[in-house]
C-alpha positions in Angstrom: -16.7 96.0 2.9 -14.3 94.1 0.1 -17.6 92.9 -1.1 -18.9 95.9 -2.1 -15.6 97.2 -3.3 -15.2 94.3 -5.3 -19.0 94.8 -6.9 -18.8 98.6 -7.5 -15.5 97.8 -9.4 -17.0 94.9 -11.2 -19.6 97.7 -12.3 -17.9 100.9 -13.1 -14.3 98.8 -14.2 -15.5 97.7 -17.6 -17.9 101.0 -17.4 -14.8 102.9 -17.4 -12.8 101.3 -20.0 -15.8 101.5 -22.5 -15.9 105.3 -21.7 -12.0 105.7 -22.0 -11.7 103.5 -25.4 -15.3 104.6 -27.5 -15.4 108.4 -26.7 -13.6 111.4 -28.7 -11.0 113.6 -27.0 -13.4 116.5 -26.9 -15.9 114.2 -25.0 -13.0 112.6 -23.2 -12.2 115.5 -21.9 -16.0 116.6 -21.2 -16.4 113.4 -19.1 -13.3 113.8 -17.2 -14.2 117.1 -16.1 -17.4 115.9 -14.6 -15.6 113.1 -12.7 -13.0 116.2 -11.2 -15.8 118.6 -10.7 -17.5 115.4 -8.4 -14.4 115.3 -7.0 -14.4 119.0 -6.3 -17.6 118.5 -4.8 -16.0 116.7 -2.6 -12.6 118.3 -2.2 -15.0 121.8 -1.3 -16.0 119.7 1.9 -12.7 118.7 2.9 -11.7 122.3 2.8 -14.3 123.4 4.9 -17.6 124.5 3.1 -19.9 122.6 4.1 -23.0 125.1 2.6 -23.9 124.1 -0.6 -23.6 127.4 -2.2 -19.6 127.7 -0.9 -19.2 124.2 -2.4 -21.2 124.7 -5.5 -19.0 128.4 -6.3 -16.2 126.2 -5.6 -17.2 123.5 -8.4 -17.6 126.5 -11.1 -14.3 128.0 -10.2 -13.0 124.7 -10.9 -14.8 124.0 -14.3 -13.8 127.6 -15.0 -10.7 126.4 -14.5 -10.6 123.6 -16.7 -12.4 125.5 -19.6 -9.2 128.1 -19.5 -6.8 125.4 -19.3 -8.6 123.7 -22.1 -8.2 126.3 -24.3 -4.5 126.5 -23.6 -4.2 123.1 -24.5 -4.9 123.8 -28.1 -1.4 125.2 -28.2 1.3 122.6 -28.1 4.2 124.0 -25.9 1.3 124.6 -22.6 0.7 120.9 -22.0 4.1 120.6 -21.2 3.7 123.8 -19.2 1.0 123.2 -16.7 1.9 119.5 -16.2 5.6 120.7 -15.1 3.9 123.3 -12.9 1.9 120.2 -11.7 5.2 118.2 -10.8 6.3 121.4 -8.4 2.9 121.0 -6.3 3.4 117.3 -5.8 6.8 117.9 -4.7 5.6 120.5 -2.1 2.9 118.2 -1.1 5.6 115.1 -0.6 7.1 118.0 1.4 4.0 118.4 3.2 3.7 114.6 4.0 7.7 114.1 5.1 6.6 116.8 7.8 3.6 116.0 9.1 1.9 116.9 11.9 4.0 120.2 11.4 3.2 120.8 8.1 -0.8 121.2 9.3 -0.7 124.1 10.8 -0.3 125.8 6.5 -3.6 124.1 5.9 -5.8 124.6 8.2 -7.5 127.5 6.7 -10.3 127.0 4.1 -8.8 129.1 1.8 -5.3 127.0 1.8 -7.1 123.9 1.4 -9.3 125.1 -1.6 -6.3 125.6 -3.2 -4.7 123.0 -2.4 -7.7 121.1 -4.3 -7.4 123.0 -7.2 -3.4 122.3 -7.4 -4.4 118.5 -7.2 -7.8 118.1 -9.4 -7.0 120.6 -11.8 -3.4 118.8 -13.2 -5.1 115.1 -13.4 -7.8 116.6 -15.9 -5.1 117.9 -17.9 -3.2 114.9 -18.1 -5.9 112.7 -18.7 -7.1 115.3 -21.4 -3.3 115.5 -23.0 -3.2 111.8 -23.0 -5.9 110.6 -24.5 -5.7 113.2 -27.3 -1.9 112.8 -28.0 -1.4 109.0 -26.9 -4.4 107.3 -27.8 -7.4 105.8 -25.5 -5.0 102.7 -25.0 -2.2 104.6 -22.8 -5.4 106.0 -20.6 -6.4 102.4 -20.4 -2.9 101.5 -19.5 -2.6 104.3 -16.6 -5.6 103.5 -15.3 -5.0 99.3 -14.9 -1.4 100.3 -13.6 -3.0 102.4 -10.7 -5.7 99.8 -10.2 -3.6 97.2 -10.2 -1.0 99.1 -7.7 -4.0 99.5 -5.3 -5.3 95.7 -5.6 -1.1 94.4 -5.4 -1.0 97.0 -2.1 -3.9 95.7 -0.3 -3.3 92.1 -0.3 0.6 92.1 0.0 -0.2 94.8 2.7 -2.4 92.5 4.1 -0.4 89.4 4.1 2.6 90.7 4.4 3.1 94.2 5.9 5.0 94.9 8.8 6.9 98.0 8.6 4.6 101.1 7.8 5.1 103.6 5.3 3.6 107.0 7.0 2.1 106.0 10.4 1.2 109.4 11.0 -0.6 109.9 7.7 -2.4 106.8 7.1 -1.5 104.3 9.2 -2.4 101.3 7.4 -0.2 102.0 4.7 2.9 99.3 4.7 6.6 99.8 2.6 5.3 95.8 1.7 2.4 97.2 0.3 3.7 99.6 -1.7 6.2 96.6 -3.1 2.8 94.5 -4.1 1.9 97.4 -5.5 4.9 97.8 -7.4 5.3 94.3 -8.9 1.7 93.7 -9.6 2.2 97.2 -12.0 5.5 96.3 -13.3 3.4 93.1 -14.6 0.4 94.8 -16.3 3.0 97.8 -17.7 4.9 94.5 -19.7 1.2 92.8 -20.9 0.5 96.6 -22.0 3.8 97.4 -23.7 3.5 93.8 -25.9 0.3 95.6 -26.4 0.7 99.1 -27.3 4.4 99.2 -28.1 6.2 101.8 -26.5 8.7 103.3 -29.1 11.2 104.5 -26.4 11.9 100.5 -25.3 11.1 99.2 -22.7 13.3 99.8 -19.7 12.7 103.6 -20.0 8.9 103.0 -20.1 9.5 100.6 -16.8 11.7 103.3 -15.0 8.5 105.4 -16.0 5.7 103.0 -14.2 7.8 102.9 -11.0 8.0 106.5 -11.0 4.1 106.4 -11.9 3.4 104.1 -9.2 5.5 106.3 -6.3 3.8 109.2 -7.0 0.7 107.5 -6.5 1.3 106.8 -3.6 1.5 110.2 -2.6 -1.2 110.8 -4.0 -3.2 109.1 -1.8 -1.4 110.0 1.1 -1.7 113.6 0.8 -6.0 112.8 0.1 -5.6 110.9 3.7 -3.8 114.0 5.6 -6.4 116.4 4.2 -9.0 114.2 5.3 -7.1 113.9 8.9 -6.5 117.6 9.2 -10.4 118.2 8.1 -11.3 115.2 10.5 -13.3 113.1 7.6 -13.0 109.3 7.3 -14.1 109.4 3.7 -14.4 112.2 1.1 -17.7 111.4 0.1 -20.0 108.0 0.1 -21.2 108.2 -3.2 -19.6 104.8 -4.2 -20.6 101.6 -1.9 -17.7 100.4 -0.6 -14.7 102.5 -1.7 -16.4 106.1 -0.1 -16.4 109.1 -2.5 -15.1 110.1 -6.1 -11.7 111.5 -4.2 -10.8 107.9 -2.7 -10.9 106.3 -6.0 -8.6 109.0 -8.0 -6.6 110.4 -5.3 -3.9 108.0 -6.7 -4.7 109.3 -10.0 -4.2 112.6 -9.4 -0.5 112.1 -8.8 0.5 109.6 -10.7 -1.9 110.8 -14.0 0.8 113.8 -14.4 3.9 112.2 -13.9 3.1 109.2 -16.2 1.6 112.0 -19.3 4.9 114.1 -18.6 7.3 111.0 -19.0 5.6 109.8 -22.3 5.6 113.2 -23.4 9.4 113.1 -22.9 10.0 109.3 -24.2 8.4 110.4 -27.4 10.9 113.1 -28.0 
């Protein structure tokens, strides 16, 4: 298994950065909303439609979705908007998590979970969208090796280290050691990338803001792993040898994508 994770990342890790650094926002944007609708492909089954027709009028309500939100987007004063609005769902999923098993019974409809989907795919296309066209390819490069290197820091110092678990009831491999691998091994690529792209705020603030990055995504991939409890999945897909489907590689993402665009948006002010 860490043989094929480590070759599918070998693969679409430079694949990725190529895509982030060479293509226009417009097309940035374009390619990011094939990656969420994937992952809304995914997300349709977690939710319960397990026909392709429920899934595929899922994935055009979704890219619906992102067209709308893309024209708000050419107005200024809505990024700010929708990724606020995105901050509120994260905090009522965090609430979800803190109260799990009790929390399940909200979600165990299809329709509650659908949009429950939409309130977590829809926000990381706009971040990634805002970012990239307001910040530059290089902060989108710099998100992405923060959560990467988060989940690489989090798997061996889990490994070797972890003893006391996170959310046992969640995802019970998770460890609070982990999460501190996590942590440091991000706090180390955030100071390579701010010698790199020099933050203008300094760099404590920008710090304070990878920490806050890094915590959210862990709950981002702790509220993927009780949706995929409460549905009764494993993985969210198997599209990607090794590390399951397009959900397992940016659930992360989707927290932590918001939360880091919101905070440069407000270190640049």
């Amino acid at each position: 298994m860490l043989k094929q994770r480590i070759i599918t990342a070998l693969i679409l890790g430079p694949l990725a950065i190529w895509g982030i650094w060479s293509l226009s926002s417009p097309l940035f944007a374009l390619a990011m909303a094939v990656i969420v609708a994937m992952g809304g492909w995914e997300w349709a089954r977690l939710s319960g439609l397990q026909q392709r027709p429920g899934r595929s009028l899922y994935v055009a309500l979704l890219a619906a979705l992102m067209y709308g939100c893309y024209l708000l987007l050419q107005q200024d004063s809505w990024a700010l908007v929708l990724l606020v609005l995105a901050l509120m769902w994260w905090t009522l999923a965090l609430m979800t998590v803190l109260s799990y098993p009790h929390s399940a019974s909200l979600w165990q409809q299809a329709a509650s979970r659908g949009v429950a989907g939409i309130c977590i795919l829809l926000p990381v296309w706009v971040a990634m969208t805002v970012l990239h066209r307001d910040f530059g390819a290089g902060y989108v490069i710099l998100l992405a090796m923060l959560v990467w290197g988060a989940d690489v820091g989090a798997y061996f110092a889990g490994r070797a280290l972890g003893k006391h678990k996170l959310a046992p009831r969640v995802s019970p491999g998770k460890t609070w050691e982990g999460v501190l691998g996590g942590v440091v091994l991000a706090l180390v690529v955030a100071l390579v990338g701010s010698y790199w792209l020099q933050p203008g705020a300094g760099i404590v603030p920008f710090l304070l803001l990878v920490v806050a990055t890094i915590a959210l995504s862990v709950l981002g991939d702790l509220v993927e792993s009780l949706f995929k409890r409460i549905a009764g999945l494993k993985d969210s897909g198997g599209l990607l040898p090794g590390h399951g489907g397009v959900m397992d590689r940016i659930d992360s993402l989707t927290a932590a994508a918001p939360t880091f665009t919101l905070g440069m948006i407000w270190l640049s002010r």
